[in-house]
C-alpha positions in Angstrom: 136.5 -65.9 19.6 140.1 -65.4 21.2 139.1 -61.6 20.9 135.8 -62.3 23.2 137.6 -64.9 25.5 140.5 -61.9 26.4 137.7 -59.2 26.7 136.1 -61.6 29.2 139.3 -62.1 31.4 140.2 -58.1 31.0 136.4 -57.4 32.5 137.5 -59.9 35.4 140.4 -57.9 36.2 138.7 -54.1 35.6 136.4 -55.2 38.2 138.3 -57.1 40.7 136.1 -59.9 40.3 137.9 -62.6 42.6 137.6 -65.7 40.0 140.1 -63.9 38.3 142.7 -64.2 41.2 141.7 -67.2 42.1 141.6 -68.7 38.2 145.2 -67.2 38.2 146.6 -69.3 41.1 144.1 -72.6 39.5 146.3 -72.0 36.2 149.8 -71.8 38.2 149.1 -75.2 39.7 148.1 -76.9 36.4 151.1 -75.4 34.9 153.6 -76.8 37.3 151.3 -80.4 37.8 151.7 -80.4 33.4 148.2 -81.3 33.2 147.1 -82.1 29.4 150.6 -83.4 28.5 149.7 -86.8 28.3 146.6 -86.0 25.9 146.6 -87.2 22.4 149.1 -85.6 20.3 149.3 -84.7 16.4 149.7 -88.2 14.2 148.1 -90.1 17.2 144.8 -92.5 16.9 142.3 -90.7 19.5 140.9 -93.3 21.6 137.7 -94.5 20.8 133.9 -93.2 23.2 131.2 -94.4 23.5 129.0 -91.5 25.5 125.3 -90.4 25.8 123.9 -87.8 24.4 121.0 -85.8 25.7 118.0 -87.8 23.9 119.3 -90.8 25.6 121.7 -92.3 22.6 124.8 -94.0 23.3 127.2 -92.1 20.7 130.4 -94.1 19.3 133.4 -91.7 17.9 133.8 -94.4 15.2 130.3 -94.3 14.0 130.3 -90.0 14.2 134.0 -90.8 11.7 132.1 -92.6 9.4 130.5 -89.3 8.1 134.1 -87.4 8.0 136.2 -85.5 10.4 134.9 -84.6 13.9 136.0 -81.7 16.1 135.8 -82.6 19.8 135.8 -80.1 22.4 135.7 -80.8 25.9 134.0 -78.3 28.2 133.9 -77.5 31.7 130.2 -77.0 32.0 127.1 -75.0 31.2 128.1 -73.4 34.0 131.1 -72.0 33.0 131.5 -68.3 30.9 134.7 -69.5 28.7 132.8 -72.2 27.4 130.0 -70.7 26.6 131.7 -68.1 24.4 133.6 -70.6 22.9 130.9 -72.9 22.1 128.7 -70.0 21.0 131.7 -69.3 18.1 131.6 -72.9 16.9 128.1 -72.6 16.5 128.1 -69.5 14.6 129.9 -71.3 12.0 128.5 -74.5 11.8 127.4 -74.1 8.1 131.0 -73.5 7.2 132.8 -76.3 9.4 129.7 -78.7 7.9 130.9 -77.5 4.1 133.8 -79.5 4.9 132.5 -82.7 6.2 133.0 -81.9 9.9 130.9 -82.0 12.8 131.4 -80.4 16.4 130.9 -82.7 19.7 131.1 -80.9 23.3 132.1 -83.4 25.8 131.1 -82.4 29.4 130.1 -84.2 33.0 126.9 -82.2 33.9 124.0 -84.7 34.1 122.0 -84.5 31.2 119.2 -82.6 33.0 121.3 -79.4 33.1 122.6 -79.1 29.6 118.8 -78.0 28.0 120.1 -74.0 28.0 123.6 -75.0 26.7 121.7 -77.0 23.4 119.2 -74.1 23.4 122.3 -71.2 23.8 123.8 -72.7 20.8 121.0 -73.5 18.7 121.1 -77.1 18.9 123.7 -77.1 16.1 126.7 -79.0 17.9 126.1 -82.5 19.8 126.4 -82.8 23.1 127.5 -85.6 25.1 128.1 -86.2 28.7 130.7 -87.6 30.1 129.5 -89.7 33.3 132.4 -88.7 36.2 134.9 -87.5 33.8 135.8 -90.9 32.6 136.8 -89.8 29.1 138.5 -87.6 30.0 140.3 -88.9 32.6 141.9 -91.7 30.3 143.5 -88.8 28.2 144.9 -86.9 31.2 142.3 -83.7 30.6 141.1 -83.6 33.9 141.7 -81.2 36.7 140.3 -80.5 40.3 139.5 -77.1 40.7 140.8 -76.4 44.3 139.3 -75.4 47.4 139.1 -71.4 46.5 137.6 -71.6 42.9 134.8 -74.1 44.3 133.9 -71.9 47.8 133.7 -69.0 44.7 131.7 -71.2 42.4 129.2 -72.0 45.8 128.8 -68.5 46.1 127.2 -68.0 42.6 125.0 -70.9 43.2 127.1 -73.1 41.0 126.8 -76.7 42.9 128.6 -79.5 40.9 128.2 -82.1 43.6 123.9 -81.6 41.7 125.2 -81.1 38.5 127.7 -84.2 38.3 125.9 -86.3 40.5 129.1 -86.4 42.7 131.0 -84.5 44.9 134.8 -84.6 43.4 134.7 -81.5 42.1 137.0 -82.3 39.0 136.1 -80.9 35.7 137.8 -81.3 32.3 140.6 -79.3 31.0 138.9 -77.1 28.0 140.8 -79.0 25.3 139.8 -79.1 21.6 140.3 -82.0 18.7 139.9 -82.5 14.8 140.1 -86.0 14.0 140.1 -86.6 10.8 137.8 -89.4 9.6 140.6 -91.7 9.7 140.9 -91.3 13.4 144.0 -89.1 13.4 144.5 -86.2 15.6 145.2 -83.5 12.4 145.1 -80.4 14.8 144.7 -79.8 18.9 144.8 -77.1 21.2 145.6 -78.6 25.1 146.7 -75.6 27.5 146.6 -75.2 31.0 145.3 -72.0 31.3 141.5 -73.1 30.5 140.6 -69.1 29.5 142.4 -69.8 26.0 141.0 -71.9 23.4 141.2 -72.8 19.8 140.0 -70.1 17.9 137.5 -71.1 15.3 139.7 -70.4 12.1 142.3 -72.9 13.5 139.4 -75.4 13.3 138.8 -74.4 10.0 142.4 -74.2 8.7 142.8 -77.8 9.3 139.5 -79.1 8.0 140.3 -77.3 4.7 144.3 -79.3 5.3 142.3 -82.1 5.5 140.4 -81.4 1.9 143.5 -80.2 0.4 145.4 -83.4 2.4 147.7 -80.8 3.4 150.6 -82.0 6.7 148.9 -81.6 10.1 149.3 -78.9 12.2 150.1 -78.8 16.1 148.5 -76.0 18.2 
């Protein structure tokens, strides 16, 4: 995935595409602002949700724990090309990250009228929930607002949040992903600033096999 992700952000710059400029300047300012710092760390409880999902159901993080560890992984949107690499990786292996007891959750704010091609683009094997203005994850510190530039670029492509959130704030999460083990613990995490960079499937996997072996937890 991290291989696909850096290919991605190398075509960007090949092609003087200006998101790449204007991503760079975005990840400055959440550098020096230390977005994500406050988010859960390794050892910590991660707080409970309660979120729907796209058939309507209310979903509870306690109730997903009650059938083993969860891997949460919030998203910027359908919209957005990093995510949809990323969550096209997870999905590739759910068989493998379901041999150890785990199940993937994207956590996002698009309404859930936009999110059929994301469920269809990853074969409806990870759960999707929304999360209604960013509330979620604005209690951990995840969430970021993406700047004048980045949204007069994101217009330009025909991508309109103020439709797809059902307000016009224009704040998205920070791409952050978490395996909670079924206890509730944060085992592993991957929180970082520069949203093009994300956990790479085989750190996911590492720490649901720690998690079989009861292996020490491992900070990313």
């Amino acid at each position: 995935m991290s291989g696909k992700l850096a290919a991605y952000s190398a075509r960007l710059r090949e092609l003087n595409f200006p998101f790449a400029e204007a991503y760079d300047t975005l990840v400055a300012r959440l550098i020096d602002g230390g977005v994500g710092a406050d988010a859960p760390k390794v050892g910590e409880q991660m707080p409970p949700f309660v979120l729907p999902s796209r058939g309507g159901t209310l979903i509870m993080l306690e109730d997903l724990l009650r059938e083993g560890p969860v891997v949460i992984s919030f998203n910027r949107g359908h919209w957005c090309p990093f995510c949809k690499i990323e969550l096209r990786a997870i999905a590739e292996y759910h068989a493998e990250i379901a041999a150890h007891g785990g199940r993937v959750v994207s956590i996002l704010p698009d309404r859930q009228s936009f999110l059929g091609p994301l469920e269809a683009d990853t074969d409806g094997r990870l759960l999707i929930l929304t999360d209604i203005d960013n509330g979620y994850a604005l209690s951990l510190g995840l969430v970021l607002w993406v700047g004048e530039r980045v949204k007069e670029l994101m217009r330009g492509r025909g991508t309109h949040l103020e439709e797809i959130h059902g307000n016009d704030g224009w704040f998205v999460p920070l791409p952050a992903t978490f395996v909670i083990a079924a206890d509730g613990t944060v085992v592993a995490r991957r929180v970082d600033p520069d949203f093009r960079l994300r956990m790479d499937v085989e750190e996911i996997l590492t720490a649901l096999r720690a998690l079989d072996d009861h292996s020490t937890p491992m900070e990313a």
